[in-house]
C-alpha angles and dihedrals in degrees: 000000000000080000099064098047090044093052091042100034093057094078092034087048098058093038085058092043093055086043093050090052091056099046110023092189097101088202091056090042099062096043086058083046093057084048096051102042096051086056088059088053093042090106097043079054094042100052090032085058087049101052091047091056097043085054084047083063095042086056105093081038090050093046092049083057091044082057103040092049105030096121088046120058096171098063094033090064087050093053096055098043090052084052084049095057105048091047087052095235127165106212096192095042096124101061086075096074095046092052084052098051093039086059088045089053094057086043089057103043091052092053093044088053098040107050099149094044093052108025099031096040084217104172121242093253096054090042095041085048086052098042089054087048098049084042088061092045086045097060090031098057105021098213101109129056080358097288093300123133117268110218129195083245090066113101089214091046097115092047102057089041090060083049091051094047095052087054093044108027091141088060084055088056088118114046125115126238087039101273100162097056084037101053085032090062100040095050084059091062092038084098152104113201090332109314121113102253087200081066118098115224119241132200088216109044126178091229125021105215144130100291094043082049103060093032094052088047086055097077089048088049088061102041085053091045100055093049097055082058095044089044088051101040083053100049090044081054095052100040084052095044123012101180101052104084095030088117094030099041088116102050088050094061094043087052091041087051086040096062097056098045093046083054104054087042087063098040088064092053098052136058107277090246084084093045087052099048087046099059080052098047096054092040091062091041091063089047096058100027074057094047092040091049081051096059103041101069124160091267097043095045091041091055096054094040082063087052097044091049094051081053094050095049095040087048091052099047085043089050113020088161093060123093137197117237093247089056086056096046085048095048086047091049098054100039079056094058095044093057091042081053107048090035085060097051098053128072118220094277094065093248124133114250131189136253092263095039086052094049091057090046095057089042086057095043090053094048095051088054095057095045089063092050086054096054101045089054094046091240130140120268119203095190088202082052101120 
């Protein structure tokens, strides 16, 4: 897992790092990182919104196909990926978006907890140097990370190290690159109105005062934060498209309530650096999920469904060998379903047998089963036992 956020944190960590020398304020910095970050991401939104409003028009198409081929799921697969294919619609077009900012997530997390790693460009050898020193101090005082050892392995080992350093600057005299006046200055910007944003809020903490206060109203920030976006993003889905969730509709709202309090959960488990930039980060989601419903009105969207679907068919004709992804699941799927059949209508033997014959087969199969279970657990088998 270090992995990850090493191999992802290094861009984002240079992207925050120019950002940071031109604002040395590390609040505002990550405010201007969300931004641009979400500008980077504008086309992966644009086309995902798209997308979300072309399937909007395919629903009453989609829900014809649903009738006609209820009592057969099969062709009715079939059916929707051939009208699929001839709109030109990704289904799976959104998961897309989640992967990126799941990836975005790791890359921001590395940089939130490695600070002096990713703003202040210290080498291994000087950090690594650092992190053995405030691990000493650590275990000798007692007043950092509980008294326990911080090793180079610890994701938040750059952070308490800058901790243990603030309490102890006189103990990183000695280390090369100025560290101690770097990480000192820049511990000095690691806030928001005063409170260490490399400090995890707690529900419980020793003092209340005005930093445990604002850090402990950060996870909630961002709980609330992330539900005005859900219940947007909801009531913009049902106003578009009424009879969608109309069997889902309470999976929806558990899923809508989920996201906020998972949120602030984790909010309360990470350096508030994470809880800050996500209160950003779903803010400015509202405001471009809102601009981009804007933009995307029936006519609009009308307009480019008839576009993408002249793609689609010029593309086909261009390429008839080629096939969408969803043309290859549903081909495994039901080269899957033809083997399971035929396997289940034959004996050992390979002869066919018949429903009945099936039936007495599985029923064998199952009490066997159950006879050796019987026997491994030293319990009683009655073999006519239903």
């Amino acid at each position: 897992m270090n992995f990850l956020y090493d191999v992802i944190g290094v861009p984002f960590g240079y992207l925050m790092s120019v950002i940071y020398n031109v604002v040395p304020n590390y609040a505002v910095a990550i405010i201007i990182f969300t931004i641009v970050t979400k500008l980077i991401l504008l086309p992966v939104n644009y086309k995902t919104q798209k997308n979300a409003a072309r399937m909007q028009l395919l629903a009453p198409k989609l829900e014809k196909l649903r009738k006609s081929y209820e009592s057969n799921p099969q062709r009715l697969q079939e059916e929707q990926q051939k009208l699929y294919q001839q709109e030109g619609i990704n289904p799976m077009g959104s998961c897309l978006p989640s992967l990126v900012q799941m990836l975005l997530l790791f890359g921001v997390i590395d940089v939130v907890y490695k600070p002096i790693t990713h703003i202040l460009r210290i080498s291994k050898p000087v950090r690594t140097a650092a992190i053995e020193q405030a691990s000493k101090l650590a275990e000798k005082f007692g007043d950092v990370n509980n008294g326990k050892a911080i090793t180079s392995s610890n994701l938040r080992g750059e952070l308490l190290t800058a901790e243990v350093l603030k309490r102890h600057p006189d103990e990183f005299g000695s280390f090369a690159e100025n560290f101690n006046e770097k990480v000192s200055a820049f511990s000095e910007t690691f806030t928001v109105l005063g409170a260490n944003l490399g400090k995890t809020p707690e529900f419980h903490p020793e003092t209340w005062n005005k930093e445990s206060l604002i850090l402990f109203c950060i996870p909630f920030l961002a709980g609330l934060a992330q539900l005005l976006f859900s219940m947007y993003s909801m009531m913009h889905q049902k106003k578009t498209n009424p009879n969608a969730n109309a069997a889902g509709g309470g999976c929806m709202t558990a899923t809508m309530l989920l996201m906020p309090l998972m949120s602030v959960w984790f909010a309360f488990e990470l350096p508030a650096g994470i809880g800050f930039y996500w209160i950003w980060s779903s803010l400015i989601s509202f405001i471009i999920t809102f601009l981009l419903n804007q933009y995307f009105t029936k006519e609009r969207i009308t307009a480019i469904n008839e576009k993408e679907k002249e793609k689609a068919r010029i593309y086909a004709e261009k390429h008839p060998e080629k096939k969408t992804f969803m043309q290859r699941m549903l081909e495994q799927q039901a080269a899957m379903e033809q083997q399971n059949g035929a396997a289940s209508r034959t004996n050992a033997n390979g002869e066919k047998v018949s429903r009945s014959e099936q039936n007495k087969m599985n029923r064998d199969a199952l009490n066997e089963a159950r006879k050796r279970m019987a026997e491994k657990y030293g319990d009683s088998y009655d073999e006519n036992e239903e």
